[in-house]
C-alpha positions as CSV (number, residue, x, y, z in Angstrom):
1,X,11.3,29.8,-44.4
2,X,8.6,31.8,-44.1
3,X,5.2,30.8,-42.9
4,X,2.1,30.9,-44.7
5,X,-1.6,30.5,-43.5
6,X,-4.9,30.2,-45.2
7,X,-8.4,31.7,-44.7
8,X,-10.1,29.0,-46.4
9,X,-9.8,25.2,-47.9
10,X,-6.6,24.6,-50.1
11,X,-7.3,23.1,-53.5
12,X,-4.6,20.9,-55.1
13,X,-4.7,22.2,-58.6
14,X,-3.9,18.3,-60.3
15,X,-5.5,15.1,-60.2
16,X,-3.6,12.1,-60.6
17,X,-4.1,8.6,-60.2
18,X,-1.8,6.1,-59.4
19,X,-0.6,5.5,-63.0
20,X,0.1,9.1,-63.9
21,X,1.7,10.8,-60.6
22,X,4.7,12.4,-61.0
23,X,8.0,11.3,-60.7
24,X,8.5,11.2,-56.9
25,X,12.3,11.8,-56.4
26,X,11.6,15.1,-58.3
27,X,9.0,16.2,-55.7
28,X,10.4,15.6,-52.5
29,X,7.6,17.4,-50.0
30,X,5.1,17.9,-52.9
31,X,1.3,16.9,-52.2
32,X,-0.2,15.7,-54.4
33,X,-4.5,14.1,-54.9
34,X,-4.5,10.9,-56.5
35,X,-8.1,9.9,-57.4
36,X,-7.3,6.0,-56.4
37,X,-4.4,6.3,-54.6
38,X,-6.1,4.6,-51.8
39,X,-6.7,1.1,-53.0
40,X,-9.3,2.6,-55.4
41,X,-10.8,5.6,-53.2
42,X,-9.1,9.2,-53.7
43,X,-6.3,10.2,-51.5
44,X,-4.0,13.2,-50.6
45,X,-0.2,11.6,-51.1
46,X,3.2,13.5,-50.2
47,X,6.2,12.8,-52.1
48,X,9.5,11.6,-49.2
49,X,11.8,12.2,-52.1
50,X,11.4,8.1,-52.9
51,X,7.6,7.8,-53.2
52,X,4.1,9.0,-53.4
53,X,2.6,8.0,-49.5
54,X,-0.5,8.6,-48.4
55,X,-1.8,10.9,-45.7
56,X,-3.2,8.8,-43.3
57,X,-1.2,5.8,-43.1
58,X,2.1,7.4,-45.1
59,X,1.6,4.2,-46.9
60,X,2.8,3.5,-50.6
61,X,-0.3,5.1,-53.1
62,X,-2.0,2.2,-54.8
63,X,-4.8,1.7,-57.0
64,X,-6.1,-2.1,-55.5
């Protein structure tokens, strides 16, 4: 695999929210921003092949 770096910040080209992520077990390693993925407040989430966790706790996404 080859490695990549960046110069500047990287912008994750979707919003979601909690309701309308994708599929997880179709995104195994994606990242995604949900825009109240963190009981209400927007969060970065990463797919585990199962479902969407977040970030900073790798916690389940949810809106409340």
């Amino acid at each position: 695999m080859a490695n990549t770096s960046f110069s500047g910040p990287v912008k994750v080209s979707d919003t979601f929210t909690v309701a309308t992520v994708p599929d997880a077990t179709l995104s195994e390693g994606g990242m995604i921003y949900v825009s109240n993925g963190k009981n209400g407040a927007p969060i970065i989430a990463f797919s585990n092949g199962t479902a969407w966790l977040r970030v900073d706790t790798a916690g389940v996404i949810q809106a409340t």
